[in-house]
SEPA-46900 format. One record per residue (C-alpha): residue in one letter; y, x, z. Coordinates in pm, 1 decimal. Layout:
BEGIN
{seza:A; Y:Y; X:X; Z:Z}
...
***
This chain:
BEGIN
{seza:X; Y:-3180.8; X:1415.1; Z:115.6}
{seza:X; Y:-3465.8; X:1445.1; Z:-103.0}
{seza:X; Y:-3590.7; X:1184.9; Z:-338.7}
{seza:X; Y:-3953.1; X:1149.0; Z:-111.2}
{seza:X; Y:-3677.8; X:1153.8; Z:224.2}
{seza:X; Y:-3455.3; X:836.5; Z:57.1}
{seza:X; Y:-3751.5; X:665.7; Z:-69.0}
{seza:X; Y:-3880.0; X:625.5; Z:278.3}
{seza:X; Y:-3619.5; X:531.5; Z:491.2}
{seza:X; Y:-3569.4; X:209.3; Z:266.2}
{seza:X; Y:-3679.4; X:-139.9; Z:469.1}
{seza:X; Y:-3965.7; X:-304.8; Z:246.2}
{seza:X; Y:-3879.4; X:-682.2; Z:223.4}
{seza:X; Y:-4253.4; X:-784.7; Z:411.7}
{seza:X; Y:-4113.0; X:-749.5; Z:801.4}
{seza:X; Y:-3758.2; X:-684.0; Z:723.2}
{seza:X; Y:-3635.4; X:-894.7; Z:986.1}
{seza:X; Y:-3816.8; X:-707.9; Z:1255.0}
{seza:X; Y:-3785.0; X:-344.3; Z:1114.1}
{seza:X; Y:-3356.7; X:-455.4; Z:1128.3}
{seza:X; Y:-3436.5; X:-572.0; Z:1481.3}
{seza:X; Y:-3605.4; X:-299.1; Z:1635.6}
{seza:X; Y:-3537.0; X:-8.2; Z:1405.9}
{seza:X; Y:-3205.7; X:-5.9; Z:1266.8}
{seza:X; Y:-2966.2; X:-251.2; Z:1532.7}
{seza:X; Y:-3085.6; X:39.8; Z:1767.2}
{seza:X; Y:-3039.3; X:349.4; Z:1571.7}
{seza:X; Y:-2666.4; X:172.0; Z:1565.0}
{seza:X; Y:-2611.4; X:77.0; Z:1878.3}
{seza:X; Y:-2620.0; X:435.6; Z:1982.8}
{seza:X; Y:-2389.0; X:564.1; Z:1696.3}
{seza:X; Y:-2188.3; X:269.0; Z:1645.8}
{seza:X; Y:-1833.6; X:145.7; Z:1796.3}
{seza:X; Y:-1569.8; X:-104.3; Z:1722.9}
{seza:X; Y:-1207.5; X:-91.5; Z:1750.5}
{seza:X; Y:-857.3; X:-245.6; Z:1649.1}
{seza:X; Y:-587.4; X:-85.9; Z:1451.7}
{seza:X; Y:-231.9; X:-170.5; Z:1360.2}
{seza:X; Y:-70.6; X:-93.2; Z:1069.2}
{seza:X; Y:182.6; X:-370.5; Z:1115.2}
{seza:X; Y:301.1; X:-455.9; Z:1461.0}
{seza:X; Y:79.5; X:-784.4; Z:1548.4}
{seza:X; Y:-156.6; X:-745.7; Z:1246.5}
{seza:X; Y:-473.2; X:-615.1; Z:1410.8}
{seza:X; Y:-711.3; X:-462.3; Z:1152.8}
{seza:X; Y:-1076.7; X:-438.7; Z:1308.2}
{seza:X; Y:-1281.8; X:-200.0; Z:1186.5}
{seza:X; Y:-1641.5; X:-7.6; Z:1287.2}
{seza:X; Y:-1646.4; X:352.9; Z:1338.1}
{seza:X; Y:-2071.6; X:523.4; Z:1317.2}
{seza:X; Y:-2082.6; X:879.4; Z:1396.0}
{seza:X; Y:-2378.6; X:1057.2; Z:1202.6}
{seza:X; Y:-2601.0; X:1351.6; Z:1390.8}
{seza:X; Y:-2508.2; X:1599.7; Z:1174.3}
{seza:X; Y:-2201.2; X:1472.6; Z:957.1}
{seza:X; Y:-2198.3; X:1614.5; Z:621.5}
{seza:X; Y:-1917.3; X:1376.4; Z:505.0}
{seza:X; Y:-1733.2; X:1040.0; Z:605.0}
{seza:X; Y:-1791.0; X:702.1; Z:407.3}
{seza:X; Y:-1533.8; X:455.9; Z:414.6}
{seza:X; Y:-1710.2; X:112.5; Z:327.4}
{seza:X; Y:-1484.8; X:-162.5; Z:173.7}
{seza:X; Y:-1676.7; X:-465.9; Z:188.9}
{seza:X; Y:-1627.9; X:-769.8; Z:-101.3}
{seza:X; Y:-1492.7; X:-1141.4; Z:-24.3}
{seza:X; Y:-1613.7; X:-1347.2; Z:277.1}
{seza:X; Y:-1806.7; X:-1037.2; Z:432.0}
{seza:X; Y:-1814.6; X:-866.2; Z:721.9}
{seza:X; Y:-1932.2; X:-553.6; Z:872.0}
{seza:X; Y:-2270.9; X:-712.0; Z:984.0}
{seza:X; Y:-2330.9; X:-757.0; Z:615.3}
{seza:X; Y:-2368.9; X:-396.7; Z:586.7}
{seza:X; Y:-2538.5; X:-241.8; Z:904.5}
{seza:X; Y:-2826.8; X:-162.7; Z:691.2}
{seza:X; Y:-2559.8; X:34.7; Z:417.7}
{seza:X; Y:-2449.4; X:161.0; Z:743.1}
{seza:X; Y:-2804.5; X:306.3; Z:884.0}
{seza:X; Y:-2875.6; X:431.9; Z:514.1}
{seza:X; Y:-2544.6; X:633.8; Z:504.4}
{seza:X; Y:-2593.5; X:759.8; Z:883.6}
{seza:X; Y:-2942.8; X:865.4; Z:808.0}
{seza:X; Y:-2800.6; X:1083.1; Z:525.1}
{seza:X; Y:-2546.5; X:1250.3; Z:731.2}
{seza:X; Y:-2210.4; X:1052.6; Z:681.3}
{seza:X; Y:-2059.0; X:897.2; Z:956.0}
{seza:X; Y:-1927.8; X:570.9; Z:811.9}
{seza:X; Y:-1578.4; X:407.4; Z:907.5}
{seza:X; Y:-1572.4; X:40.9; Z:768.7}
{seza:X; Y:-1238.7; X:-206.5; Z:838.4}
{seza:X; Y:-1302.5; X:-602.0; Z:802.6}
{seza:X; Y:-1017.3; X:-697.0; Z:532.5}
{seza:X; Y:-750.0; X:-911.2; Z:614.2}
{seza:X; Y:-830.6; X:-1279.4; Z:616.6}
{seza:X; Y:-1223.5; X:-1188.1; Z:695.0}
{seza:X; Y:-1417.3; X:-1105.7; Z:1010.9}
{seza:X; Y:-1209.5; X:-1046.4; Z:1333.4}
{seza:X; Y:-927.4; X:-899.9; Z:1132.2}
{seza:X; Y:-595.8; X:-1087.1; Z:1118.1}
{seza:X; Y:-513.8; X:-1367.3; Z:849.0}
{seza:X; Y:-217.7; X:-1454.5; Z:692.6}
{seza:X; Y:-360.1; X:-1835.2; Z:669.5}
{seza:X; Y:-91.4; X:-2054.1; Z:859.5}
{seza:X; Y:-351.2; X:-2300.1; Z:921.1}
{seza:X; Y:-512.4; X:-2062.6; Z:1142.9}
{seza:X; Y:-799.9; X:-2301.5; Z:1230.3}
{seza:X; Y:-913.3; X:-2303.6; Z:887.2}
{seza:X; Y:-1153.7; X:-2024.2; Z:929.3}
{seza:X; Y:-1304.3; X:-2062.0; Z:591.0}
{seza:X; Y:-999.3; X:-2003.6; Z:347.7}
{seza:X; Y:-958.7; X:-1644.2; Z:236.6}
{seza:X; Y:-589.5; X:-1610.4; Z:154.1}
{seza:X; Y:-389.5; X:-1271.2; Z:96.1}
{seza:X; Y:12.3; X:-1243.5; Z:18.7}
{seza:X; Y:-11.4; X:-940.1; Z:-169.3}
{seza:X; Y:-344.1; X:-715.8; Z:-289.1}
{seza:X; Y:-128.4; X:-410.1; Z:-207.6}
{seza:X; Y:-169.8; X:-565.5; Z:199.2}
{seza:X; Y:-594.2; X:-454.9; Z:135.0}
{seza:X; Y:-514.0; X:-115.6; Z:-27.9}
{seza:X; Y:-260.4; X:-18.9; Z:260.1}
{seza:X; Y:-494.7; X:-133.6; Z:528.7}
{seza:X; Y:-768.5; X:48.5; Z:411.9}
{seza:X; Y:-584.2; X:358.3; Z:309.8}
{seza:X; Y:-452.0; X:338.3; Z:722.5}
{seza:X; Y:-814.5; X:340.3; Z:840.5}
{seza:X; Y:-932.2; X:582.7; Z:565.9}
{seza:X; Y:-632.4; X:854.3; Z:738.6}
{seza:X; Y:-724.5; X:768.6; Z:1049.2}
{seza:X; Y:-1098.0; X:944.6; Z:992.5}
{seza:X; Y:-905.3; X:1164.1; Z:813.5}
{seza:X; Y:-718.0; X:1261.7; Z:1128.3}
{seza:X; Y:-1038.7; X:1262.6; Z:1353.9}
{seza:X; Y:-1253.1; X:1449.2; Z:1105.7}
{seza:X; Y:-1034.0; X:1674.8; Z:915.5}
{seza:X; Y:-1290.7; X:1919.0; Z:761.4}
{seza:X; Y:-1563.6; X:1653.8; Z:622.4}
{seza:X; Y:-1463.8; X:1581.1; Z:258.9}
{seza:X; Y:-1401.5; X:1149.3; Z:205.9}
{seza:X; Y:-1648.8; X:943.2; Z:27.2}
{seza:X; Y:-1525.4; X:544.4; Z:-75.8}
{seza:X; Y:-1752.0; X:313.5; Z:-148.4}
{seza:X; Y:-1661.2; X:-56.0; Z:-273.8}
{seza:X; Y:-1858.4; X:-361.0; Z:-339.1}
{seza:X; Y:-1692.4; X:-627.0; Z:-557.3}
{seza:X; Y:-1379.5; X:-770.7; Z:-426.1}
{seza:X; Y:-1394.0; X:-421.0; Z:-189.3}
{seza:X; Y:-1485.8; X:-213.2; Z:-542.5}
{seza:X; Y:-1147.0; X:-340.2; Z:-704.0}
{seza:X; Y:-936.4; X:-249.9; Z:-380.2}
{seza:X; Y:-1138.7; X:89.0; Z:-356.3}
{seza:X; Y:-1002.1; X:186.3; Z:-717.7}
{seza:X; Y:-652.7; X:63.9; Z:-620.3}
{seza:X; Y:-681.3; X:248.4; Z:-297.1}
{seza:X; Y:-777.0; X:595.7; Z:-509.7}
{seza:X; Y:-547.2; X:537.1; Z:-758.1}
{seza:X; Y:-239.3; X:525.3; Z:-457.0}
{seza:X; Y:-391.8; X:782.0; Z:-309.9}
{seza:X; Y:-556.7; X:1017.8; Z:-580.2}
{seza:X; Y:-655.1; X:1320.2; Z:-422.4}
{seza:X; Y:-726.5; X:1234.5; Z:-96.2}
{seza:X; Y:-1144.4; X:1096.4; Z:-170.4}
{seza:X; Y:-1398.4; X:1347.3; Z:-284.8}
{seza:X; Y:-1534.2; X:1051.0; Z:-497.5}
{seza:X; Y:-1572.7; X:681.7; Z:-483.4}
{seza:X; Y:-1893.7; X:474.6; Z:-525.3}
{seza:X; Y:-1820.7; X:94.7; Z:-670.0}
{seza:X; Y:-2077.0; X:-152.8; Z:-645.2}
{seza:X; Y:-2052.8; X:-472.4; Z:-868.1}
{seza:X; Y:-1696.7; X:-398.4; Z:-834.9}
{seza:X; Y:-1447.6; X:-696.1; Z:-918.1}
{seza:X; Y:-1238.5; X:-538.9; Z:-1170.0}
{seza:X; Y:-1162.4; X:-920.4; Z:-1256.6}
{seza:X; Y:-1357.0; X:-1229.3; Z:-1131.9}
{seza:X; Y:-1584.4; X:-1483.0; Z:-1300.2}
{seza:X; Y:-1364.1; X:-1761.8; Z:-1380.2}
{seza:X; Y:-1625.0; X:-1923.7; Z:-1609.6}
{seza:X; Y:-1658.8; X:-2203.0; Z:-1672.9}
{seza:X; Y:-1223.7; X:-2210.9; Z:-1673.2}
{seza:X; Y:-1092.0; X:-1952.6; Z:-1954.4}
{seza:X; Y:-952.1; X:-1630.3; Z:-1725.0}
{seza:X; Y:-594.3; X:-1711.6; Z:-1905.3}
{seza:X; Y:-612.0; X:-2061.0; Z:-1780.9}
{seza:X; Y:-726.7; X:-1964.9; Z:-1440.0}
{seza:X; Y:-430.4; X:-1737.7; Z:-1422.8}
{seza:X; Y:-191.9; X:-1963.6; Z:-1516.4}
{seza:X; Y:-292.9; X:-2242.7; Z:-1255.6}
{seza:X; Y:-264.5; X:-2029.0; Z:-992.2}
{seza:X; Y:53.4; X:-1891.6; Z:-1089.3}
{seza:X; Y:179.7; X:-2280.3; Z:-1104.2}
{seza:X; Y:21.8; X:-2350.6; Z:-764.3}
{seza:X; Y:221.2; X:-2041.6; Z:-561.1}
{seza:X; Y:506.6; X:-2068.4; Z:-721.1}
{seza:X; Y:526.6; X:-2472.1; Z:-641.4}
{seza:X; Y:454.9; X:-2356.5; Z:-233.5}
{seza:X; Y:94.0; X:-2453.7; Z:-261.3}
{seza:X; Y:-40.1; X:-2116.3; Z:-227.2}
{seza:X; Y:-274.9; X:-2169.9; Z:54.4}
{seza:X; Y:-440.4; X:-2504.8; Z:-105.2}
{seza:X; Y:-823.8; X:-2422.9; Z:-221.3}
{seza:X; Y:-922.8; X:-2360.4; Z:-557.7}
{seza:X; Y:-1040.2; X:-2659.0; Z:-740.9}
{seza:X; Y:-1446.6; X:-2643.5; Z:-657.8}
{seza:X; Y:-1402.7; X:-2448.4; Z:-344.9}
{seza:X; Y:-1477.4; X:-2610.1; Z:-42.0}
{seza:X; Y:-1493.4; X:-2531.2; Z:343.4}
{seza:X; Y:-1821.0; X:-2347.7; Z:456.6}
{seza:X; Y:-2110.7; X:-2614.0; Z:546.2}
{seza:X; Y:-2384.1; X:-2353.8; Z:589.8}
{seza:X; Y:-2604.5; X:-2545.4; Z:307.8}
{seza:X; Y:-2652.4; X:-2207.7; Z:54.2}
{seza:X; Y:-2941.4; X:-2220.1; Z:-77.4}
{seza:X; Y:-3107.3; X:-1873.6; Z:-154.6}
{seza:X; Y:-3166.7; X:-1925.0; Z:-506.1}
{seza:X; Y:-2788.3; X:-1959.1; Z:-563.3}
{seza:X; Y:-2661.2; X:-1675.7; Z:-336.9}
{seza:X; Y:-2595.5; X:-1301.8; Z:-510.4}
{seza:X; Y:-2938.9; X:-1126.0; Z:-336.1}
{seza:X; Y:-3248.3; X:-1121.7; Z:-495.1}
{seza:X; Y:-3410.6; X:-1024.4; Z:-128.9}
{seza:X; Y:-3477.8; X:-1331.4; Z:69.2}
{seza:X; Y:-3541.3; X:-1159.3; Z:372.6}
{seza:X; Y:-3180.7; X:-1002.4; Z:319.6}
{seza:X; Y:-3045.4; X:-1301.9; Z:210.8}
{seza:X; Y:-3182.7; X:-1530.6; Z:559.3}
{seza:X; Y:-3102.4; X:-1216.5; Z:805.6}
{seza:X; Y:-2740.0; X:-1276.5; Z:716.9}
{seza:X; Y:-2714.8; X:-1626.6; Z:680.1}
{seza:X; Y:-2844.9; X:-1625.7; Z:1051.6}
{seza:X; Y:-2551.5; X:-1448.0; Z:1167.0}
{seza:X; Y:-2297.1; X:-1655.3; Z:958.3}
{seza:X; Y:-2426.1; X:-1956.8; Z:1095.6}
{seza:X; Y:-2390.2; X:-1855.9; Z:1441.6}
{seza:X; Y:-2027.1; X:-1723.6; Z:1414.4}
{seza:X; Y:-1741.7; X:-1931.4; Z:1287.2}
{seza:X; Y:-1534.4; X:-1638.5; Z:1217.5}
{seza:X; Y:-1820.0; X:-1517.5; Z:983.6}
{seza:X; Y:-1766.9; X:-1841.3; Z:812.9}
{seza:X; Y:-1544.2; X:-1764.8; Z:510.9}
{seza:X; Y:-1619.9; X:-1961.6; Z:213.7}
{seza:X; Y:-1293.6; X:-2026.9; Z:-12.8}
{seza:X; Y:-1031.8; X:-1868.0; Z:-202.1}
{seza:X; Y:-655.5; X:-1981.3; Z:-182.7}
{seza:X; Y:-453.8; X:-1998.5; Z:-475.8}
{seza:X; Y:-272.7; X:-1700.3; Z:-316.6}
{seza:X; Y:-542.9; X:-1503.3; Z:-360.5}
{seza:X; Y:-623.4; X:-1571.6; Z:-677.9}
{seza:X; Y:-301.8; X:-1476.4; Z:-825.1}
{seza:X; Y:-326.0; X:-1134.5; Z:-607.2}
{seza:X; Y:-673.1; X:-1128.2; Z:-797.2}
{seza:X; Y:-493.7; X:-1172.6; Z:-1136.7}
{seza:X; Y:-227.7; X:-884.4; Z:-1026.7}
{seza:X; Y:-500.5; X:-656.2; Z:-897.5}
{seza:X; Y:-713.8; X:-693.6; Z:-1239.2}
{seza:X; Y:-348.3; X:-579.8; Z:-1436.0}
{seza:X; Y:-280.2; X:-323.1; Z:-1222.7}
{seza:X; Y:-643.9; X:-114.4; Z:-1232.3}
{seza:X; Y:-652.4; X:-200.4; Z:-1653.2}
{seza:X; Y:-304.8; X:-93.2; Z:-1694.7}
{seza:X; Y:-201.9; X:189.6; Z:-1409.5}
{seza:X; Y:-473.3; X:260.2; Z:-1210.5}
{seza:X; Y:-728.3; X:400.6; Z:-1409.3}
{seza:X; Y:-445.4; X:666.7; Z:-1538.5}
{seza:X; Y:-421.3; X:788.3; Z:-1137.5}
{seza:X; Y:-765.6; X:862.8; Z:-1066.9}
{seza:X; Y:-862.6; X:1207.3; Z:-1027.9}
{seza:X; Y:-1241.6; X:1252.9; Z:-832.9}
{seza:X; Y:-1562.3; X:1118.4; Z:-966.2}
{seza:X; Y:-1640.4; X:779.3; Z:-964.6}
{seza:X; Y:-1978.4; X:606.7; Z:-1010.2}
{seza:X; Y:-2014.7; X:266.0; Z:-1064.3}
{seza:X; Y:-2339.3; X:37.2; Z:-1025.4}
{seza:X; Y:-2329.4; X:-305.6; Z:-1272.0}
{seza:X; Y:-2578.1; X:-579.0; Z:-1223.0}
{seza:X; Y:-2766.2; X:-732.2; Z:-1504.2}
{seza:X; Y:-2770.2; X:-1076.3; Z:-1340.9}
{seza:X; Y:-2390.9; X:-1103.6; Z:-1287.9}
{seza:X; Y:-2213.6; X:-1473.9; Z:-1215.2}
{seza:X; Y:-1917.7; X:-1337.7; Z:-966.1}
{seza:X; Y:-1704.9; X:-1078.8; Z:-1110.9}
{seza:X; Y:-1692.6; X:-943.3; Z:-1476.6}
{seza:X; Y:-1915.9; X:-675.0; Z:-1650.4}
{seza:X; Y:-1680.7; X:-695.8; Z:-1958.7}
{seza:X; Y:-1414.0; X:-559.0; Z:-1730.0}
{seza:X; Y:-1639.8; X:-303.4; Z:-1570.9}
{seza:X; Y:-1707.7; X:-145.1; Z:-1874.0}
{seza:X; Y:-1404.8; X:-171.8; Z:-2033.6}
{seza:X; Y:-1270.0; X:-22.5; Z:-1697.9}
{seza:X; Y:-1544.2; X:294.1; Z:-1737.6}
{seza:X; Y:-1468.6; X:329.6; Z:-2108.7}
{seza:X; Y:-1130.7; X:419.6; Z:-2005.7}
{seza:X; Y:-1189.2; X:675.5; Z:-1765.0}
{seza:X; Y:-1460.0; X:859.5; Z:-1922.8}
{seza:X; Y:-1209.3; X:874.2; Z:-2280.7}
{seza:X; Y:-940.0; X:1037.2; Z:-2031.3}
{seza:X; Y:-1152.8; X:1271.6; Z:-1825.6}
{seza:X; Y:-1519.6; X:1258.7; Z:-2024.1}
{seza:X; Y:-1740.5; X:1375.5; Z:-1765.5}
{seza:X; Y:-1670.2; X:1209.4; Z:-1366.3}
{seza:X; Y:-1687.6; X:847.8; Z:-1464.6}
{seza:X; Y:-2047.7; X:693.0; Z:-1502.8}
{seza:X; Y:-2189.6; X:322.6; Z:-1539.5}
{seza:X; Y:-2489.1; X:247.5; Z:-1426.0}
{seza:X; Y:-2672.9; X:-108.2; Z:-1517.3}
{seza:X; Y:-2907.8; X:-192.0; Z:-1318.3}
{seza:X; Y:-3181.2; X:-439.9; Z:-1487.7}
{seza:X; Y:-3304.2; X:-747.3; Z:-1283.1}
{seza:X; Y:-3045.1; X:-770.2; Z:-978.9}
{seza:X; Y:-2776.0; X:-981.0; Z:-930.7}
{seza:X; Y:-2464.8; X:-928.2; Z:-775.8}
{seza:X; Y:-2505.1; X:-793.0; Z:-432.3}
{seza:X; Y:-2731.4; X:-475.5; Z:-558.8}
{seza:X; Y:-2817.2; X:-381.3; Z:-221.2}
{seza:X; Y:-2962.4; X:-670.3; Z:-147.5}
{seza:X; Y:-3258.1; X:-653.8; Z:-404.2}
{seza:X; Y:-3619.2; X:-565.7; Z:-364.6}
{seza:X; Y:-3755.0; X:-239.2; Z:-209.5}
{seza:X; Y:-3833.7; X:-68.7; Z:-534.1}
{seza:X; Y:-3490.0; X:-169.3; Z:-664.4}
{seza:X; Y:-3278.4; X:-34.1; Z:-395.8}
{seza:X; Y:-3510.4; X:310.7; Z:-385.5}
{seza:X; Y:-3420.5; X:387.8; Z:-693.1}
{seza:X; Y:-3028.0; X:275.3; Z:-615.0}
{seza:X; Y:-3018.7; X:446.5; Z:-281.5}
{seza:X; Y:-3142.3; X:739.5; Z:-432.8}
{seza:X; Y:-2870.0; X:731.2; Z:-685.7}
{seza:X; Y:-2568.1; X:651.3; Z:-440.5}
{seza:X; Y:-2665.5; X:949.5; Z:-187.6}
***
């Protein structure tokens, strides 16, 4: 797509709402269906599957912590528009997938045994387009929590995506104001004395009280079309991260700094923002500097000035100019 092409298929913020209601929830309804897969007897993996007009190219979308696929239908719309069709799981413990929570009423705790359980899962619905579309190359694109399982996933798998496209990618997460060491520690303590599915100290249960001006968007419009759904569906509603998880976080950041980076092999672009309170930019970078001194030329950082942490939720100018980048 041309530059003119991109630039005007992005939703200005004045009449967003409506433009998502009657533009693109129609444009997926036609192209759009959902499923369940197993890659473990009983563990049901749901997932969305968008054919594009004229594919050019799949995307596999792996979404960041306490999201769901209706967080992305406009990613989606932008990535059918170009010519991908677009195959996007909901990770374990979010969505409609299955949780590993044995509280299972406690819809708002986010709890994983292992990371390896998100990179398996998403490498089994990655194959599976594989298998229905064998001659359109593989695209993976990963925002934040979903950015450090994409790498993981690429590094396990190192030739089978074309490239991979990270978004605020959580090489590590913000710990502040608790020293990352410390952090680790605790949650090491906490599994290892059985209390693995307990909250982290300051997380709490989802009350549907956040407030804009403390959320990751910088588009309001983005930020309340969301929210809406959230509020309306309890399984939406994930708010809190186990000690379990944690630790998995604290295993995922020490495999990509110490393995992973050595096992990827396609391009890989990835999009930092300026305004950044979840995940780490110091590990971002130090994650870029590492493939770019091993293979020079496929691994680029891009900063992006004036966005916080959800990048494609920022103003219309903002994501023109990202959009255009990312397709």
């Amino acid at each position: 797509m041309d530059k003119r092409t991109v630039h005007d298929m992005i939703l200005p913020e004045e009449g967003y709402k409506e433009a998502m209601k009657t533009i693109v929830e129609p444009y997926l309804t036609e192209r759009m269906t959902t499923g369940y897969c197993e890659r473990e007897k009983g563990k049901r993996i749901f997932y969305a599957r968008c054919l594009a007009d004229s594919p050019q190219g799949i995307v596999i979308i792996s979404h960041g912590y306490t999201e769901t696929v209706e967080k992305y239908l406009e990613n989606i719309y932008y990535f059918l528009r170009a010519g991908y069709h677009v195959f996007m799981p909901e990770h374990c413990g979010h969505g409609h997938s299955y949780r590993m929570c044995s509280d299972t009423k406690d819809l708002s705790l986010v709890h994983v045994d292992s990371y390896e359980r998100y990179v398996k899962d998403l490498l089994f619905v990655s194959h599976m387009a594989a298998k229905e579309f064998p001659q359109l190359p593989i695209t993976l694109f990963g925002h934040s929590m979903g950015g450090g399982i994409a790498i993981a996933a690429a590094a396990h798998a190192p030739k089978f995506f074309s490239r991979v496209i990270l978004s605020s990618p959580m090489i590590r997460p913000n710990s502040d104001p608790v020293p990352w060491p410390l952090a680790c520690l605790v949650a090491k303590v906490f599994c290892v004395t059985g209390k693995s599915e307990q909250y982290v100290m300051g997380h709490r249960p989802y009350d549907a009280q956040e407030q804009f001006a403390d959320s990751a968007s910088v588009s309001e419009a983005r930020f309340h079309y969301y929210q809406k759904k959230r509020k309306a569906e309890p399984l939406f509603q994930m708010n809190a991260a186990s000690y379990g998880w944690l630790l998995q976080a604290v295993r995922l950041n020490r495999y990509l700094q110490q393995k992973a980076w050595r096992e990827i092999t396609c391009p890989m672009l990835v999009f930092q923002a300026e305004i950044e309170t979840f995940v780490s930019n110091k590990e971002q970078e130090r994650f870029v500097r590492k493939l770019s001194h091993r293979r020079k030329w496929d691994a680029k950082l891009v900063k992006v000035q004036g966005v916080k942490h959800e990048i494609f939720n920022s103003e219309t100018e903002v994501l023109k100019r990202y959009w255009q980048k990312v397709l």
